[in-house]
VOGU-3710 file (C-alpha; in Angstrom, 3 decimals, decimal comma):
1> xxxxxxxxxx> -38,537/-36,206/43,976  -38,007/-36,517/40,507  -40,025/-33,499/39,553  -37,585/-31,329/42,248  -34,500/-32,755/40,310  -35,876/-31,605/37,299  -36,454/-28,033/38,370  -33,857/-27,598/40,416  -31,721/-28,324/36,908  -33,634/-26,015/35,238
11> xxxxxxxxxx> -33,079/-23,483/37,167  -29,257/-23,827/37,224  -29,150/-23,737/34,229  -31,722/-20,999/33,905  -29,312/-19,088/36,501  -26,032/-20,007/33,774  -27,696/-18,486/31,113  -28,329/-15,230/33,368  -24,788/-15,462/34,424  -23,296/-15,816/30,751
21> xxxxxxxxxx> -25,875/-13,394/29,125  -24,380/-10,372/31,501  -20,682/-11,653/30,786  -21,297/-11,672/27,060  -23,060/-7,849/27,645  -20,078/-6,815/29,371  -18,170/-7,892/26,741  -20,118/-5,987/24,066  -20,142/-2,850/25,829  -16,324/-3,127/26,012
31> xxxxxxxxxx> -15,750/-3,851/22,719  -18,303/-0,975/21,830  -16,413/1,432/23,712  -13,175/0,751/22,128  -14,566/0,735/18,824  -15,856/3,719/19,539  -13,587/5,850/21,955  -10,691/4,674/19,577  -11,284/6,559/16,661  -11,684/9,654/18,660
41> xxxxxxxxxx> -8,424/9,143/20,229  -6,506/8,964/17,137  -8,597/12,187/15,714  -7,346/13,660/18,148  -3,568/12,753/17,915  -3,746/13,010/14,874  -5,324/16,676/14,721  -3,731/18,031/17,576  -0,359/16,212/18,460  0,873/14,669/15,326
51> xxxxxxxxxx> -0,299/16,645/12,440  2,485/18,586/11,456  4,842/15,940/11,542  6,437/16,033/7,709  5,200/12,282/7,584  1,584/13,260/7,924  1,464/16,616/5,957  4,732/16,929/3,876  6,572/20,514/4,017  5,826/20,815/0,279
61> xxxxxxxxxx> 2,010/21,257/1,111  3,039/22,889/4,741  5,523/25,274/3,867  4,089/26,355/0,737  3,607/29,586/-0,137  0,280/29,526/-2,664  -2,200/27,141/-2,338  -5,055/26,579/-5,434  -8,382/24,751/-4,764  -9,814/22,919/-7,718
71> xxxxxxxxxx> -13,037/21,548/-7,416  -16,457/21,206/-9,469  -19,598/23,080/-8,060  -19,675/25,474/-5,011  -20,182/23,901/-1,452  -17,441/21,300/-3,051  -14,773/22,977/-1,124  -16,580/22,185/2,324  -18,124/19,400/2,005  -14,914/17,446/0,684
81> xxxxxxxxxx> -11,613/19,766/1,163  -11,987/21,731/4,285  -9,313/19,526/6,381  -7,029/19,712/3,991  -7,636/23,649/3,159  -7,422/24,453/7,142  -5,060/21,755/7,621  -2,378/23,507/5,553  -3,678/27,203/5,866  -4,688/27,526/10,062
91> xxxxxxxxxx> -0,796/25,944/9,978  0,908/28,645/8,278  -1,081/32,085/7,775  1,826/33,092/5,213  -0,044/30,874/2,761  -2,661/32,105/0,059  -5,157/30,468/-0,112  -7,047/30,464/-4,256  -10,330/28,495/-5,154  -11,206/27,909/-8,969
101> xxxxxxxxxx> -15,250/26,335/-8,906  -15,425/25,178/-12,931  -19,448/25,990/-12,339  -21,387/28,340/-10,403  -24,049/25,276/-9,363  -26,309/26,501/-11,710  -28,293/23,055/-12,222  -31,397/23,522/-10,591  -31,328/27,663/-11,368  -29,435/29,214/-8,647
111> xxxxxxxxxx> -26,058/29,478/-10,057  -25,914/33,654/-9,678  -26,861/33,112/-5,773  -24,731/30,324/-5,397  -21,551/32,545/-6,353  -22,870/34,912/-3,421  -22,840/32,151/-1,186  -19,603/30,883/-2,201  -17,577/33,945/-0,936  -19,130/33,995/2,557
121> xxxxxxxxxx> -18,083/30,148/2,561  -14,338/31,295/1,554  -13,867/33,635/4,521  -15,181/31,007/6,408  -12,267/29,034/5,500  -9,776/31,945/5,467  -8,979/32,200/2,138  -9,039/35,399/0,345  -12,393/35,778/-1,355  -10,299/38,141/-4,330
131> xxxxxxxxxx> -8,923/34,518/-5,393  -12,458/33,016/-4,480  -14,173/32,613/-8,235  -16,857/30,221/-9,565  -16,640/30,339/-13,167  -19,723/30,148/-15,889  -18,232/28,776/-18,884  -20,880/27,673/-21,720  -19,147/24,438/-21,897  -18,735/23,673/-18,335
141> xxxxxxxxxx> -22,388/24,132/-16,927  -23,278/21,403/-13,341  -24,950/18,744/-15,120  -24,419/15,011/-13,522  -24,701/13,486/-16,799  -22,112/15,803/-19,011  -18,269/14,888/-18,545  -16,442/18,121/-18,728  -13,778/18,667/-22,058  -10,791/18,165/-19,754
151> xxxxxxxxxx> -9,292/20,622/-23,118  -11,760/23,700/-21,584  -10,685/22,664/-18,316  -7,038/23,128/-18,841  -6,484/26,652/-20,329  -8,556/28,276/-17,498  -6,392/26,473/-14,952  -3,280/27,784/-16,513  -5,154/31,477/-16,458  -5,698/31,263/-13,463
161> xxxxxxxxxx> -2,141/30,058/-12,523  -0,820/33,318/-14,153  -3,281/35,844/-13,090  -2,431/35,060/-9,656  1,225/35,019/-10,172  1,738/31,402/-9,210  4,674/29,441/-9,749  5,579/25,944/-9,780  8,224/26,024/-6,984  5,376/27,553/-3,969
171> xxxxxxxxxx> 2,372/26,496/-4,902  0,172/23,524/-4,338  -2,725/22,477/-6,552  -5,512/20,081/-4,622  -8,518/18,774/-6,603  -10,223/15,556/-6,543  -8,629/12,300/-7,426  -10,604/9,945/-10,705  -13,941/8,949/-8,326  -14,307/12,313/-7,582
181> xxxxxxxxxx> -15,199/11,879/-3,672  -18,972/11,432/-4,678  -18,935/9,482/-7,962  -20,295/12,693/-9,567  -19,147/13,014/-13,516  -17,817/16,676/-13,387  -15,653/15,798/-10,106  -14,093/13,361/-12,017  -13,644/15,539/-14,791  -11,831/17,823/-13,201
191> xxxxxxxxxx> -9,487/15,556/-11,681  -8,897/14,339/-15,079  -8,482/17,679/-16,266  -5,462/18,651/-13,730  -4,140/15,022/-13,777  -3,260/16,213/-17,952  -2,511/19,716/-17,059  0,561/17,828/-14,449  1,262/15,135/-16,813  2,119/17,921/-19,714
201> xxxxxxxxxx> 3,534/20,556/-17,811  7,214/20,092/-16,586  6,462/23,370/-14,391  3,233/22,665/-13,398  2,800/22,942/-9,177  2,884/19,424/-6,939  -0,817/18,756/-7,412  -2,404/16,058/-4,882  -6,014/14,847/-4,970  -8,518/13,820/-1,582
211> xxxxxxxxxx> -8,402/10,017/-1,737  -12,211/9,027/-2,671  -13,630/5,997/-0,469  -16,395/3,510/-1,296  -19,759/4,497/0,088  -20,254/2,270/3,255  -16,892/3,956/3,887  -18,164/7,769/3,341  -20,590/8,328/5,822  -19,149/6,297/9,089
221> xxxxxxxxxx> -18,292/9,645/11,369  -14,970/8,802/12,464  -14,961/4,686/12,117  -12,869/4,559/9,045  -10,076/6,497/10,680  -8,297/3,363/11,718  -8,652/1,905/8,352  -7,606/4,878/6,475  -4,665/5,423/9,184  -3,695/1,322/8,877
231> xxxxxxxxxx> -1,781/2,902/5,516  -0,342/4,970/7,420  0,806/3,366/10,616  4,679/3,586/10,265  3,963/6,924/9,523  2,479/7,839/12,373  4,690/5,463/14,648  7,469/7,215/13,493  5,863/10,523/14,345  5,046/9,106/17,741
241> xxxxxxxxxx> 8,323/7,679/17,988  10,798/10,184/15,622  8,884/13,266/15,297  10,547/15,586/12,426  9,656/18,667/11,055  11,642/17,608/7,578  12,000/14,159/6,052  13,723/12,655/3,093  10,830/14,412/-0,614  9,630/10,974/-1,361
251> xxxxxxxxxx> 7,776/10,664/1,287  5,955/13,950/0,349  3,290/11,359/-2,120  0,726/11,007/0,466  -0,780/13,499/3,331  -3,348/12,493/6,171  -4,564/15,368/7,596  -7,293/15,643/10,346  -9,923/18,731/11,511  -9,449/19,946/14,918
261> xxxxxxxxxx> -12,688/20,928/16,445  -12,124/24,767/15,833  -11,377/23,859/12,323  -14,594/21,548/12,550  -16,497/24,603/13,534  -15,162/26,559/10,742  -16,069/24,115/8,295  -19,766/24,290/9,634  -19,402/28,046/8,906  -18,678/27,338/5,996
271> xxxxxxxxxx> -20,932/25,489/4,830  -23,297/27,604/6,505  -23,254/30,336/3,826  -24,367/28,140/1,530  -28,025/28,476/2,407  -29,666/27,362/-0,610  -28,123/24,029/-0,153  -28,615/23,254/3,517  -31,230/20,738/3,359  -31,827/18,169/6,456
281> xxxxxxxxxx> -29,310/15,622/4,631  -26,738/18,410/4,593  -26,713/18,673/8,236  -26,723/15,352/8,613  -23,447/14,791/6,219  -21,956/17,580/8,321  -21,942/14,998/11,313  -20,848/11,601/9,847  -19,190/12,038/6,703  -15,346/11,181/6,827
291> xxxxxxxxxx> -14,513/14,148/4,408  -15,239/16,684/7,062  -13,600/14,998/9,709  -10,149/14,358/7,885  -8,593/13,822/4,304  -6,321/11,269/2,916  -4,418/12,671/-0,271  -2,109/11,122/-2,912  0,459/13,263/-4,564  -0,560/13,110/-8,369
301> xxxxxxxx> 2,414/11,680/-10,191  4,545/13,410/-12,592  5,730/11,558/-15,743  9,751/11,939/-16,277  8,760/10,481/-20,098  9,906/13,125/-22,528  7,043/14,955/-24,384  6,849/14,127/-28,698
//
């Protein structure tokens, strides 16, 4: 009799277990599906219902009339910037759209092809491939392990600013902000470089930089979305809420802008042209990096000290 007790207990408690392992998998898979099914909700609010509100992407990026792409090496302008570039350009085709590369790539040889590809990767991107230039200064040649002379980095900004008649009041400068998106040294050089140009140029255009994240952060497809948007959330609560097509200029010091799936497909294009650098990684990034999925940018301050 004893022996009956005995299994009879086990197997109650045998049949708990059971009944508690397939609540607690229930549980998971709900919790898995909102963790999941969340962050492709809010991509797409925040790409297709939301993303013109002035709180989201200010009318000084949206309604101006130039915009110039800063960046480091060729492919930089897909792989990091292409929400932002489509964000403002698909939104207003009155905008032109300018790229300055400080290098042609030319690190492992293939700078002169890498130019070629470049082009192909700027009508990808609708920008006008006559404003499309990677440049091959002597001092500013793709090496990971050489920070750029932010004073070689300057002048040929300002060139460039007056060759293609820009002015201060409708054009917008984007680059990378001080980790460069990567970590890489010339990134961050550049960003350094058009953080002085700003800093000692009263007329210099608004200038905002792609917010660089740590690297568990980077590569998370759409995951970080809610904690990138957290920053946001009045924001976007007020958009929900308020929605406005002009808001009070101080709240034109951050953007959060987010690819549609056409403009996803674009920036595959894009980075498509760039043959030489489409290894299996590459495709990879193309899927779960946060850069091609949406940017965060900060408005690059400008200093009311007077100059000595």
């Amino acid at each position: 009799m004893r022996k009956l007790n005995t299994a009879a207990q086990s197997l109650s408690r045998a049949c708990h277990w059971a009944v508690a392992t397939r609540g607690r998998r229930r549980w998971f898979i709900r919790v898995a599906l909102v963790v999941f099914l969340f962050p492709l909700f809010l991509q797409w609010a925040l790409a297709y219902i939301l993303g013109s509100d002035a709180r989201l992407l200010p009318p000084e990026l949206l309604k101006a009339k130039n915009l110039l792409v800063v960046t480091a090496h060729p492919d930089d302008e897909c792989l990091f910037f292409s929400p932002s570039i489509l964000g403002v350009l698909d939104r207003n085709k009155n905008i032109k759209g300018g790229l300055v590369v400080m290098s042609t790539g030319n690190n492992y040889g293939l700078g002169e092809l890498r130019k070629t590809e470049l082009l192909g990767s700027c009508a990808a991107l609708g920008m006008d491939t006559t404003r499309c230039v990677a440049l091959d200064h002597p001092d500013l040649q793709d090496d990971p392990k050489v920070w750029w002379d932010e004073n070689k980095i300057k002048p040929i900004l300002k060139e460039y600013i007056e060759k293609w008649n820009i002015d201060a009041a409708s054009t917008r400068i984007i680059t990378f902000d001080d980790g460069g998106v990567s970590g890489h040294i010339n990134h961050r050089a550049v960003s350094s470089a058009v953080n002085q140009y700003v800093a000692e140029n009263e007329k210099a255009p608004a200038s905002y930089m792609v917010v660089s994240v740590a690297l568990p952060r980077k590569y998370t497809f759409l995951l970080d979305l809610p904690f990138t948007a957290l920053s946001f959330l009045w924001r976007i609560l007020a958009a929900v809420f308020f929605p406005s097509s002009s808001v009070d200029p101080k709240y034109s010091s951050r953007a959060l802008v987010s690819n549609t799936w056409h403009r996803y497909t674009m920036t595959r294009r894009a980075f498509a042209s760039h043959g030489s650098q489409y290894t299996w990684d590459r495709h990879l990034y193309m899927i779960i990096s946060r850069y091609v999925w949406f940017n965060d940018l900060q408005r690059i301050a400008v200093t009311t000290e007077p100059k000595s």
